[in-house]
Structures are given as C-alpha cells and as structure tokens.
N, C-alpha and C positions, 0 to 999 in steps of 0.2 A: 313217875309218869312213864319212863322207860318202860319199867317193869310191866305192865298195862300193855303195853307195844308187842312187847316180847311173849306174855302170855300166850295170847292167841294164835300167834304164830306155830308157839309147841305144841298147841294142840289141835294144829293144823297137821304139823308133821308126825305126830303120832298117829293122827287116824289115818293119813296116808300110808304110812309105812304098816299099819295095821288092814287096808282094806290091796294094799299088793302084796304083800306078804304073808300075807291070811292069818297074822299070828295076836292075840290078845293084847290089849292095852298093858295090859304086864309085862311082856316080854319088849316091849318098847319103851320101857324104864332106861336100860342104859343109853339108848342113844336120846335121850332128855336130859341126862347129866350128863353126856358129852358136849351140850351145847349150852347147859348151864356155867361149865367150865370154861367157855370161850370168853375171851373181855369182852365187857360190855361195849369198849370203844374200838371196835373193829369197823372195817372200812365199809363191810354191809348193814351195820348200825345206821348211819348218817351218809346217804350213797351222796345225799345232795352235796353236804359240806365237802368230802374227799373232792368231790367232780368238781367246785369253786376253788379246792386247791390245787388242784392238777391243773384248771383252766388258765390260775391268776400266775402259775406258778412257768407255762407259757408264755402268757403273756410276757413276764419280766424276763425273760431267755429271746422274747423276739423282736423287744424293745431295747437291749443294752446298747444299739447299734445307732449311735448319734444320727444319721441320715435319715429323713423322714420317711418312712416306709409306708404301704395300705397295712402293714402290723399295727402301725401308731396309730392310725385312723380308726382303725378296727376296735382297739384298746379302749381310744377317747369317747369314743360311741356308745361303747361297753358300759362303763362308768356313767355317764349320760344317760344311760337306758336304766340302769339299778338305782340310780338317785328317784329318777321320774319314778319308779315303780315304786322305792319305799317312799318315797312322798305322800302315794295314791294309797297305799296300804296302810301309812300312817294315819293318813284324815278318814279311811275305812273302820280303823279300830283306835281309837281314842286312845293317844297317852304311847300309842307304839312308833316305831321305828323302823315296821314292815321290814322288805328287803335288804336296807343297808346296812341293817343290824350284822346280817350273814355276811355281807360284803367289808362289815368293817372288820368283825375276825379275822379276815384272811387277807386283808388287801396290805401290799408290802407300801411301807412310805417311798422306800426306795423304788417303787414303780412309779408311782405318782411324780417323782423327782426327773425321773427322766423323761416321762412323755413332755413335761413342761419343759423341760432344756430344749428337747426336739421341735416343742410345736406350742408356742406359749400362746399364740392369738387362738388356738383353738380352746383356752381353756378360759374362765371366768372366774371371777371370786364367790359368786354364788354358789359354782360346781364344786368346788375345791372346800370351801364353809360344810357343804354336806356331805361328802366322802367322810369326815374323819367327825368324832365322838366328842360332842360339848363339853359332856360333863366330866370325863375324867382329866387328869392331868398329861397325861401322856397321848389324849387322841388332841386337846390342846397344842401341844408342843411338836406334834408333826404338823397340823396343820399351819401352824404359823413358818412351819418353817419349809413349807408346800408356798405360802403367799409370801414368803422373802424371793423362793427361787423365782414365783411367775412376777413380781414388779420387778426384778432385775431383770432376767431374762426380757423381758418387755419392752424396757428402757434399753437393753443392748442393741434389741431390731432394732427401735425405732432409733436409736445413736446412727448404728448401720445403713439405715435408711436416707437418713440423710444427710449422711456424706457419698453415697451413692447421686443423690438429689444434688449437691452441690458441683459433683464430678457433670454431669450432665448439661448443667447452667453454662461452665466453665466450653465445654467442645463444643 
C-alpha cells in the first residue's frame, strides 16, 4: 500500500525536475533511484506518526515533575481528546479503533503512570480502560497496572483528606 503512496510522488518529481530543467524523463532516472534507495521508514514517510512521537515524547519530559503543572492538564486533555476521537472514528468505520490505534503505538505507559501519580481525580477508569489495547497481552498488563496506580493513588488523597478533615474538627 506504501508502494501506491510513493508512486505518484516519483512521478511527481520527475516531471518536475523534467519541466525546470528542460531535460527528458530519461535523464531523470537517477535522481528516481536515489529516492528508491532511501528507507521506506524515514520520517517524511509517516510525518504524522514522527510528530505523535516527538509530541508524546514531550509530553513525558514535561510531566516527570511530580507538581501539578498546566503541562499535566494539557497532557490529560490530550489523551481525553484522542480517546473521544477514536471513539467517533471507531463507531464511523465499523470493527476500527480510529485514532487510538496511532495513540496506542506511541503512548509510553510510563506517561500515563505519572499524570495519575500527579493528578489521579482527573482521571477515570473509563479513560484509562481506552488508552491501552484489549486485546493483546501487553496493552492488558499496562493498563492494569495504570488502574492499580489510580485506586491507590485515589485512596492516598482521599486518606490525606481526611486527616486534613479530622485536623480541622480538632482547632
């Protein structure tokens, strides 16, 4: 299906480089096999995917920082916003997984681990259930272990809370 992709492209750049250069489709043979030679998975291949890795891969650089920041809010919104879209995309095209699909290659568990350390009431079991992958074993076993951090994390607030609540009764 690539190959399809790439097609058209070459012979995009051959007739350009043939209508500024005035020179025959012939002579634009080797700069066709200079681009035949490049990996198929270079970063102008899949500009989207690079740009979800460079994005998610921020993200977890601006979240390592226990203190709730507008970085964490930004992050949780983020994730919130890609579920809701492969959601819509899913019930669009029967049997698919729309956006999270993209979102599940790239997204680090250990991102997901720390927003919920930082910010657990912002997050839900519903949210957390569709960031990660049903069916294999491995999208299994981070997400359970995404729903161990957010009911302990959970229970820690609300411990916190009220002993805060009992300190206040007390003065």
């Amino acid at each position: 299906m690539a190959e399809g992709l790439d097609l058209p492209a070459s012979k995009i750049s051959r007739l350009m480089d043939s209508t500024t250069n005035g020179s025959s489709g012939i002579k634009s043979e080797p700069h066709v096999k200079q681009e035949d030679s490049s990996s198929p998975t270079s970063s102008s291949a899949h500009p989207v995917s690079s740009a979800l890795t460079a994005l998610l891969r921020l993200v977890h650089e601006a979240v390592a920082d226990p203190a709730v920041t507008p970085a964490h809010t930004f992050a949780i919104r983020f994730l919130e916003q890609c579920v809701r879209h492969g959601r819509s995309a899913a019930a669009a095209v029967q049997g698919g997984s729309g956006g999270r699909h993209l979102l599940q290659q790239h997204l680090r568990v250990e991102t997901v681990l720390l927003l919920v350390r930082a910010a657990p009431r912002m997050f839900s079991v519903g949210l957390v259930t569709q960031l990660f992958d049903h069916l294999s074993p491995l999208g299994r076993r981070d997400m359970a272990r995404v729903l161990c951090q957010l009911k302990s994390a959970t229970q820690d607030e609300e411990a916190a809370e009220g002993k805060d609540k009992k300190k206040d009764l007390k003065s």
